[in-house]
C-alpha positions in Angstrom: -8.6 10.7 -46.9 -10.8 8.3 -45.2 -8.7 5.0 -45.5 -5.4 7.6 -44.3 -7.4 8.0 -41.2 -8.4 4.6 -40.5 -5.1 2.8 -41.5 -3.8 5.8 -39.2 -6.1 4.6 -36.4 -5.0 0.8 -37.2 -1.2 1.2 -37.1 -1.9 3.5 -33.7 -3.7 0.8 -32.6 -1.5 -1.8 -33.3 1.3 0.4 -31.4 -0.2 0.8 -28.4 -1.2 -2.8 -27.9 2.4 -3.6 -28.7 3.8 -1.5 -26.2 1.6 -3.0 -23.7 3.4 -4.9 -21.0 4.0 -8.4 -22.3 5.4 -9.8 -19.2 3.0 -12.2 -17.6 3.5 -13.8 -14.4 3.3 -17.7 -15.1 4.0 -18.8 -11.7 0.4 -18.0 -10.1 -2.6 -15.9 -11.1 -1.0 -12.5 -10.7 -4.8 -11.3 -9.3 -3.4 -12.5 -5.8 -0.9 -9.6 -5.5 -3.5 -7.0 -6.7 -6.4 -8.0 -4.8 -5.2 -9.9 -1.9 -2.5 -7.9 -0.2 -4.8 -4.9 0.3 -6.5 -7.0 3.0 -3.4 -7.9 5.1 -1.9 -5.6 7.6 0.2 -7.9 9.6 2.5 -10.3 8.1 1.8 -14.1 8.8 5.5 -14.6 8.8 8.9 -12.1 8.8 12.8 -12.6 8.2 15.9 -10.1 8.1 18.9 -11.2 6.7 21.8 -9.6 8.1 25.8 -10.5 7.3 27.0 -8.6 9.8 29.2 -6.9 6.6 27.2 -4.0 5.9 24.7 -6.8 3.7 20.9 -6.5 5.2 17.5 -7.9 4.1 14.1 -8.2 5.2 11.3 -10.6 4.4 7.2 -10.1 5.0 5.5 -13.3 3.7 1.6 -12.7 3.7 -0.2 -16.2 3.4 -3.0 -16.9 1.2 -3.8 -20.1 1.5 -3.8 -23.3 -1.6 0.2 -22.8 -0.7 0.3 -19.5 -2.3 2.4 -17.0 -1.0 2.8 -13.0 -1.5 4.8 -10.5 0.5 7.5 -7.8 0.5 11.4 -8.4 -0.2 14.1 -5.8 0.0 17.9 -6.4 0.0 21.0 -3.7 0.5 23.7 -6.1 -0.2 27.5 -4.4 0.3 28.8 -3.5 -2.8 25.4 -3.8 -4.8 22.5 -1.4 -5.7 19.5 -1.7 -2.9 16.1 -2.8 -4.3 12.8 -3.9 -3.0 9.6 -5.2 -4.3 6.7 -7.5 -4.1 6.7 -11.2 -4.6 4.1 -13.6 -4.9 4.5 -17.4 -5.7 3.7 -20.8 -4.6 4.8 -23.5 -1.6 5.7 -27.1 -2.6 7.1 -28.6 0.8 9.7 -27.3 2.4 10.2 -24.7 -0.6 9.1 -21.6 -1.7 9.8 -20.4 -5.7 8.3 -16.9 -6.0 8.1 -13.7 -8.7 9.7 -10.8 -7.4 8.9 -7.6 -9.0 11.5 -5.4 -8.1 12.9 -1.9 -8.3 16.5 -0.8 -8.0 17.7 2.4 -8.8 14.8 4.0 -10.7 14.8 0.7 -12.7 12.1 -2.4 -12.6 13.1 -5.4 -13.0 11.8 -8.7 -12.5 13.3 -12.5 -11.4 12.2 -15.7 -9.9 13.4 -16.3 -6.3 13.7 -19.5 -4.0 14.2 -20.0 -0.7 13.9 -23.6 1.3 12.4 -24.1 4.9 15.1 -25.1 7.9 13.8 -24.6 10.7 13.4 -20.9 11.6 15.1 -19.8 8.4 14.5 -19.4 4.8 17.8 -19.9 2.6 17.8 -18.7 -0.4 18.9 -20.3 -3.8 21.0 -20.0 -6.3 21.7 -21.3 -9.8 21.5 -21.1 -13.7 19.7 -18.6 -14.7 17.9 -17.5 -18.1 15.8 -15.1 -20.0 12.5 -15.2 -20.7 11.0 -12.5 -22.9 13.1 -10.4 -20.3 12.5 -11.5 -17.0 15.3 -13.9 -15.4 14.2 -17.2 -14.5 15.6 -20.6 -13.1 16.9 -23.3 -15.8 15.8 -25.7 -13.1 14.3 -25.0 -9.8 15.6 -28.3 -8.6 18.8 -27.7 -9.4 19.4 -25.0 -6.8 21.9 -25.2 -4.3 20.6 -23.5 -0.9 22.0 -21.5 2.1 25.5 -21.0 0.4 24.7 -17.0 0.8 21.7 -15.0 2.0 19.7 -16.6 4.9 17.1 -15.1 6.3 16.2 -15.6 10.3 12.6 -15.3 11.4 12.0 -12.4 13.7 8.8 -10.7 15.0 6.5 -9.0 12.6 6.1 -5.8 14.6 
């Protein structure tokens, strides 16, 4: 009765750890989102995104130094479900590749983001795309082509 109990407590074990959430955010120590952004109230930066179509956006970037970056991101694109989420990431140059945890419709989801520096704007970028242990990822960040679709304008944080 005893080894039923403890193989019991093993294979329960072993569940639970499985079912644990396996996705780890590679891009930077994901401690910045959970500790950091409780200590900023006013963005260092914001953008909307607006098409003029019925397509909106809006960007909060909160810095945090070392070129990290974290912030806020929410999109209603026409014809698309909304969603909005938190990002956090890194700056190399002109460009900024982030994590955005997202949700849409009752459903998280998660993807890697870029946008590049022109001016007063951020464009954002596209290209191939894969899957990695369920989050969607970049083939090759320099790849991307920029400013083909969504650009956001810098407005007041208010």
């Amino acid at each position: 009765m005893k080894k039923l109990i403890l193989a019991s407590a093993i294979i329960a074990s072993f569940v639970t750890s499985c079912q644990s959430d396996s996705k780890k955010y590679t891009t930077v120590d994901s401690t910045i989102m959970s500790e950091q952004q409780r200590d900023y109230k006013i963005p260092d930066e914001c953008f909307t995104y607006d098409d003029k179509k019925g397509s909106t956006g809006k960007l909060l970037i909160y810095g945090t130094g070392a070129d990290r970056v974290l912030g806020q991101l929410s999109y209603s694109v026409d014809g698309k479900d909304k969603n909005s989420g938190d990002f956090y990431g890194y700056m190399k140059g002109d460009t900024i590749i982030v994590d955005y945890k997202f949700q849409s419709e009752g459903v998280y989801s998660h993807r890697e983001v870029a946008w590049v520096r022109k001016g007063d704007q951020l464009l954002e970028g596209y290209g191939a795309t894969k899957d990695v242990n369920g989050d969607v990822k970049f083939q090759d960040v320099k790849k991307l082509t920029f400013g083909k679709s969504i650009i956001f304008d810098k407005t007041d944080c208010k």
